[in-house]
matplotlib code that plots the C-alpha trace (Angstrom):
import matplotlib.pyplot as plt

x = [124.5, 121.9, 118.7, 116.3, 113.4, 110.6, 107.9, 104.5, 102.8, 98.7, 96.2, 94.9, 97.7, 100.0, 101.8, 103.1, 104.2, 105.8, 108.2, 108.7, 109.4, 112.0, 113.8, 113.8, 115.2, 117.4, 119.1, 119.0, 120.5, 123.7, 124.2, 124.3, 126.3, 123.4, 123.4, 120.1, 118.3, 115.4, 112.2, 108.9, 105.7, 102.1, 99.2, 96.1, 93.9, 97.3, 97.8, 94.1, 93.8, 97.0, 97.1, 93.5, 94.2, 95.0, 97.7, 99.6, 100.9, 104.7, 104.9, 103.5, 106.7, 108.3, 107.6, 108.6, 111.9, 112.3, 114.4, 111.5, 108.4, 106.9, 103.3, 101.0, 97.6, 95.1, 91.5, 89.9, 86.8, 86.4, 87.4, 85.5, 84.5, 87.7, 86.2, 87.0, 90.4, 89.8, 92.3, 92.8, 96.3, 96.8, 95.0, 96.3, 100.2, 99.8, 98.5, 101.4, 104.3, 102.4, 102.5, 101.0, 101.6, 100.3, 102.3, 101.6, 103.2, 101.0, 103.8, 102.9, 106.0, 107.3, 104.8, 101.9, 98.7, 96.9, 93.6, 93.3, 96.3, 98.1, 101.2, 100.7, 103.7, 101.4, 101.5, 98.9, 99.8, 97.2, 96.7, 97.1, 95.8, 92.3, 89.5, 86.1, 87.8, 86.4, 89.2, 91.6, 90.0, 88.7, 90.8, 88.2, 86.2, 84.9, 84.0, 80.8, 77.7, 74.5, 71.7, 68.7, 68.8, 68.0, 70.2, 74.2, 76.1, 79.7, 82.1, 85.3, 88.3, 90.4, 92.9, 95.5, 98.7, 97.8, 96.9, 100.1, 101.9, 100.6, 100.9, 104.5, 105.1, 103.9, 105.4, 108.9, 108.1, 108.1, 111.1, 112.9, 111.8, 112.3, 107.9, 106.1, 102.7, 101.1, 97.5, 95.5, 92.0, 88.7, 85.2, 85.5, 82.0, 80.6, 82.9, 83.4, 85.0, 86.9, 88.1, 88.5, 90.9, 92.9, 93.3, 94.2, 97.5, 98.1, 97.9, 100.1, 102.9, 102.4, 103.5, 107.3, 107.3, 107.5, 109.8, 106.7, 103.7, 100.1, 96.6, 93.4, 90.6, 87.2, 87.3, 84.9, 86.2, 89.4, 88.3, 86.4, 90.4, 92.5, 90.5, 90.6, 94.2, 96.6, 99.0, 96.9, 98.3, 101.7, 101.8, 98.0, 97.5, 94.4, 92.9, 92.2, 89.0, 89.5, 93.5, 92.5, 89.7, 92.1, 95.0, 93.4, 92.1, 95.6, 96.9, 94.8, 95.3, 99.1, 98.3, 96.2, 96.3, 98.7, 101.2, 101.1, 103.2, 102.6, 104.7, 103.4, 105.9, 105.8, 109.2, 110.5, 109.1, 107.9, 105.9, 105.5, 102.3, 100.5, 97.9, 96.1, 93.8, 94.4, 92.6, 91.4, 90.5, 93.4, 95.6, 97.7, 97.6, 101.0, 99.1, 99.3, 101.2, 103.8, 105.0, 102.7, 104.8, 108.0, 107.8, 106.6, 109.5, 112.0, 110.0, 110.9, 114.9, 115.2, 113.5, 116.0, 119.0, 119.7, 119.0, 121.2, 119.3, 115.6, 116.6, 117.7, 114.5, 112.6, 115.1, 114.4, 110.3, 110.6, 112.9, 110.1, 106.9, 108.1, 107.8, 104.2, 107.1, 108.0, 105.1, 102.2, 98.7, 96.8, 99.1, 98.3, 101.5, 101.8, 104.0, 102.5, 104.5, 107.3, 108.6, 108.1, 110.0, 113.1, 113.0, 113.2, 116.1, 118.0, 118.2, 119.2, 121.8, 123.3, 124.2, 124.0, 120.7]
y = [86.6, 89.7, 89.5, 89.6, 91.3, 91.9, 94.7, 94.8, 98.5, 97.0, 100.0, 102.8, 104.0, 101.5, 103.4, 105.7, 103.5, 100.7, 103.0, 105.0, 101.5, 100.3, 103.9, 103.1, 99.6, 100.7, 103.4, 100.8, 97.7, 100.5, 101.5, 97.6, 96.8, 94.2, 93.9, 93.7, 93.0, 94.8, 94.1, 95.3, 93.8, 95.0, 93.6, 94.9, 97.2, 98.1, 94.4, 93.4, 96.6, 95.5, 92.0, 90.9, 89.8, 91.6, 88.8, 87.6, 83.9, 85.5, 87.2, 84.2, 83.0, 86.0, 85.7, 81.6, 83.0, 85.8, 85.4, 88.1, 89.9, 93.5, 93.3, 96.5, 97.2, 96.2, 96.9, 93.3, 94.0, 96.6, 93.7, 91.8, 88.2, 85.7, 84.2, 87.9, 87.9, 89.5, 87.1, 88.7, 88.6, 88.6, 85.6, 83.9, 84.8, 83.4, 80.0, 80.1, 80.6, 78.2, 81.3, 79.7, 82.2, 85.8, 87.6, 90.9, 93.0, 95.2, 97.8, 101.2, 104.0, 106.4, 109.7, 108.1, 108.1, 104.6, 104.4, 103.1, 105.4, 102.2, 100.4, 97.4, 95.0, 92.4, 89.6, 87.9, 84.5, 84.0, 81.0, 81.9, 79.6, 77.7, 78.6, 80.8, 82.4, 81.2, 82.4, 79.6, 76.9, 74.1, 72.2, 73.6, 76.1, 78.8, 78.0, 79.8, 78.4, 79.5, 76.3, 78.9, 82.6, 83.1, 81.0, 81.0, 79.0, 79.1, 75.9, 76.4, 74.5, 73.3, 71.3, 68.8, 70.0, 73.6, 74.1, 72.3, 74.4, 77.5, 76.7, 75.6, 79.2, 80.7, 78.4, 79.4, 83.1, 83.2, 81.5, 83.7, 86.8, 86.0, 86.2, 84.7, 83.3, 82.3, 81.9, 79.8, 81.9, 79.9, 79.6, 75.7, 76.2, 76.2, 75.4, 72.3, 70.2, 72.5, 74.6, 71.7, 69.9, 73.2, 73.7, 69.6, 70.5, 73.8, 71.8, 69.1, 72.0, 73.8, 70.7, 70.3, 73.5, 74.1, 77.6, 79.2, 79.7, 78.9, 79.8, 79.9, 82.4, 82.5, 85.2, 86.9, 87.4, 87.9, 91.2, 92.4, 91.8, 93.4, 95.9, 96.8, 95.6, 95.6, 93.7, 90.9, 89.4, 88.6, 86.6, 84.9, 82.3, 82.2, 80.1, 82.9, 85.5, 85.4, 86.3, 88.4, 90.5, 90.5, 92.0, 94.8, 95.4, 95.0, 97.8, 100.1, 99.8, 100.3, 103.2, 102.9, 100.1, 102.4, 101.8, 97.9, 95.8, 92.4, 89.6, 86.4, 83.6, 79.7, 77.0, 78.7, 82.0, 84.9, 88.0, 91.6, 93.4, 96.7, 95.6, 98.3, 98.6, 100.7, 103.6, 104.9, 107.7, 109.4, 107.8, 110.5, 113.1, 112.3, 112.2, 108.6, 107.1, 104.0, 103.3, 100.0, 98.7, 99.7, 98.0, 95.4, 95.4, 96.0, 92.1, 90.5, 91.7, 90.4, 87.4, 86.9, 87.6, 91.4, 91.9, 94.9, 96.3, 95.8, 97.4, 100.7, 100.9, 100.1, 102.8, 105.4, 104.9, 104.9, 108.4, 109.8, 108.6, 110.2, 113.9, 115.4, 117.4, 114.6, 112.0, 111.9, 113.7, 110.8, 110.3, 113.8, 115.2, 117.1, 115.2, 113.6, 110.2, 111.8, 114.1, 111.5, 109.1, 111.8, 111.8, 108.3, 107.8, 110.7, 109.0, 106.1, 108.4, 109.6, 105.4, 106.4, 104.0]
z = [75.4, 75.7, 77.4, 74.2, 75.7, 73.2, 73.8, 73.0, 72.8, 72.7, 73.0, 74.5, 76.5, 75.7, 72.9, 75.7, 78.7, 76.7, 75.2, 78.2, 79.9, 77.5, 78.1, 82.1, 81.3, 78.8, 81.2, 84.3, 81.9, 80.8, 84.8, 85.7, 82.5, 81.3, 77.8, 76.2, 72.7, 72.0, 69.5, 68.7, 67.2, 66.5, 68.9, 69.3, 66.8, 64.8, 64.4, 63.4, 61.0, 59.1, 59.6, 60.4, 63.8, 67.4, 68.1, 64.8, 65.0, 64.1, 67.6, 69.3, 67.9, 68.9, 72.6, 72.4, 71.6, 74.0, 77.2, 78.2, 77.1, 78.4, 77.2, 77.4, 77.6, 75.7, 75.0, 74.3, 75.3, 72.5, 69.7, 67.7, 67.7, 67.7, 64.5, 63.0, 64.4, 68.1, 70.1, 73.7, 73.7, 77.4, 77.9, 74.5, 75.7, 79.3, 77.2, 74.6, 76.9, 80.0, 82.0, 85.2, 87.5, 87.9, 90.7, 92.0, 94.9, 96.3, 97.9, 99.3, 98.6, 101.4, 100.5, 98.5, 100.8, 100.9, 101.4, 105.2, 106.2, 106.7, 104.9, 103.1, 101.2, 100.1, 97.2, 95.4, 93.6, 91.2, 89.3, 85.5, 83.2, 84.6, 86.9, 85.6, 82.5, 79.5, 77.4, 79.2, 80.9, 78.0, 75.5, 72.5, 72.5, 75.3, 79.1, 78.6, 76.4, 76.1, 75.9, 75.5, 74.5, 78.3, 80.0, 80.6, 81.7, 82.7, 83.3, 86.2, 85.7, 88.5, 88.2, 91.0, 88.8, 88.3, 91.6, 93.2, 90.8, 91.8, 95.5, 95.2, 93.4, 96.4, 99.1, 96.7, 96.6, 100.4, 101.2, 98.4, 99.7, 104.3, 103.5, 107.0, 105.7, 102.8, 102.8, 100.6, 99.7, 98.7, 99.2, 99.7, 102.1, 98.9, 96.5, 97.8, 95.0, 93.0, 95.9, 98.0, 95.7, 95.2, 99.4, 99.3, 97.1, 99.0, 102.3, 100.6, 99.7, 103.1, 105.3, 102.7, 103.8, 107.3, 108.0, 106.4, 108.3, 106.3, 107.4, 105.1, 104.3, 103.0, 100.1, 101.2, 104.9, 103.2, 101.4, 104.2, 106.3, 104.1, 104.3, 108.2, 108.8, 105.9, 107.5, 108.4, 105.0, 103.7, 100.3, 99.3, 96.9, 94.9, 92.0, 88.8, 89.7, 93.5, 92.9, 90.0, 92.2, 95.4, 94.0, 92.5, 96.1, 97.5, 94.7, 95.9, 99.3, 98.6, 96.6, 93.3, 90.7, 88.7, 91.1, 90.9, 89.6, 87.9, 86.4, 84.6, 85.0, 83.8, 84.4, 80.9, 80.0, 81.6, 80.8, 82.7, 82.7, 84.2, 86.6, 84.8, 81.8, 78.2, 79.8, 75.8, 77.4, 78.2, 75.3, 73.6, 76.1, 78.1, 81.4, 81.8, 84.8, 83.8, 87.0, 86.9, 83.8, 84.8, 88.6, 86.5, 84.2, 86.9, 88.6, 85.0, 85.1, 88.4, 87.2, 84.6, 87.0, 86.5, 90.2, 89.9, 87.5, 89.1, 91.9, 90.8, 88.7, 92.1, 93.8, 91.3, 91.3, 95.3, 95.1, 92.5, 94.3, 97.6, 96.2, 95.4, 92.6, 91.0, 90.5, 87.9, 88.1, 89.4, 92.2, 93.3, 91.1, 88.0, 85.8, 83.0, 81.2, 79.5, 82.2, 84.7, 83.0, 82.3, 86.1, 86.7, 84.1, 85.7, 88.8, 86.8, 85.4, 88.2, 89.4, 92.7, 93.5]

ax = plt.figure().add_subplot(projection="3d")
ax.plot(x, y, z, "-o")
ax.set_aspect("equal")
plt.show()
């Protein structure tokens, strides 16, 4: 049977990388000789201008059916109220599909300057689907309320199940990929209940696992580490904000959050994302960079067993990063999406990645 892989264009920018992704998954899938289905659907403003709603209950249905989904950016902060349709479908998709992971390789390619000068092959596991997001934490209704007009107040969820799942994800990820270390990050000095339950199941999952090494770190010490030695980290697992706020750190010490790659992933679905926002700002020009959504892309084939595949869309971004020529403008190139892209799929083309 095809991988049925259903693609979600969302806003700003996302019109132009989802497109340009399916054409570097396309040319990949034919070079591997996977066969895959593809579909479209409306999210975002296109949705809620013809349908009332940024995320219509038919591609909920859509993604439950999907072997895969590719979602693209969207601009949720610029909707309106959920009672006037403006569901964040990010956060409403991770829900739907139990999406309890959010993993994200923070990489640096041969030729892209970092930051610090130094290397860094990273990965965040972030906890998906609890913590301080208000979007995803209660049963009914938001984890922010307002008592007063001048006081707010918001409600963190952690749970003994989420966070042994999480932790086992990471414990997994490392013995997949030959990983040394996982380390657990918290601010349990102060956190002391919540954080302290979630270090209790990563402890738990750390002694079943005892080829890996595990350490732990305060967040804030953590930020302050990755910064002055890249390598002081290997895979980090994280309840939601701290993973959320650390791996955009670890992106851009590997070389810019449009570089990074990110994969949601639950015991039956999963989801790639850009780590990146919609970027309205540039939307239509053609200068926007996809590499973000395809590395992502290429994470959800290899999740779904076209190894082959993933890693000649990995090859090719690696063989176009490593030439100033060849990359986008933010990257210190002068390609914008489309010509970039023809690159990529040429290499593709040429099957010898």
């Amino acid at each position: 049977m095809p991988l049925q892989l259903l693609f979600l264009p969302g806003d700003g920018i996302g019109p132009e990388i989802v497109p340009a992704t399916r054409r570097v998954v396309d040319a990949a899938a034919d070079q591997a000789g996977v066969e895959i289905s593809v579909s479209f659907a409306d999210i975002g403003f296109v949705a809620l201008d013809h349908l009332g709603t940024t995320l219509p209950e038919a591609v909920v249905e859509q993604a439950l059916t999907a072997d895969g989904v590719v979602l693209g950016p969207v601009s949720h902060n610029a909707y309106p109220s959920v009672n006037e349709g403006g569901i964040n479908p990010s956060g409403a998709l991770r829900r739907a599909l139990n999406l309890h992971a959010n993993i994200r390789p923070a990489r640096s390619r041969s030729g892209v300057p970092t930051p610090t000068g130094s290397p860094c092959n990273m990965v965040v596991v972030r906890e998906n689907l609890e913590g301080f997001y208000a979007d995803r934490n209660m049963h009914l209704g938001p984890g922010e309320f307002m008592p007063t007009a001048d006081m707010a107040i918001s409600m963190r969820r952690v749970t003994r199940d989420a966070s042994r799942n999480i932790a086992e994800t990471a414990f997994q990820l490392a013995v997949r990929e030959g990983r040394r270390k996982v380390t657990a990050i918290h601010k349990a000095n102060v956190l002391r209940v919540s954080d302290g339950l979630f270090l209790e199941e990563c402890r738990k999952v750390a002694a079943s696992q005892p080829s890996v090494d595990y350490d732990e770190a305060l967040v804030d010490a953590a930020t302050a580490l990755m910064v002055r030695d890249t390598t002081r980290f290997d895979v980090l697992v994280a309840t939601n904000m701290f993973g959320d706020i650390l791996s955009d750190l670890a992106s851009e010490l590997a070389g810019g959050l449009g570089l990074g790659a990110s994969l949601n992933v639950g015991t039956r679905h999963a989801m790639a994302q850009a780590q990146h926002g919609s970027a309205p700002d540039i939307a239509g020009k053609d200068i926007a960079n996809p590499t973000s959504l395809i590395a992502s892309a290429a994470m959800l084939l290899a999740h779904l067993g076209a190894i082959r595949a993933a890693r000649a869309i990995e090859a090719a971004l690696d063989h176009a990063l490593a030439d100033p020529a060849t990359r986008t403008q933010d990257v210190g190139g002068r390609l914008g999406t489309t010509a970039f892209t023809d690159g990529i799929i040429h290499r593709l083309n040429e099957g010898q990645l």
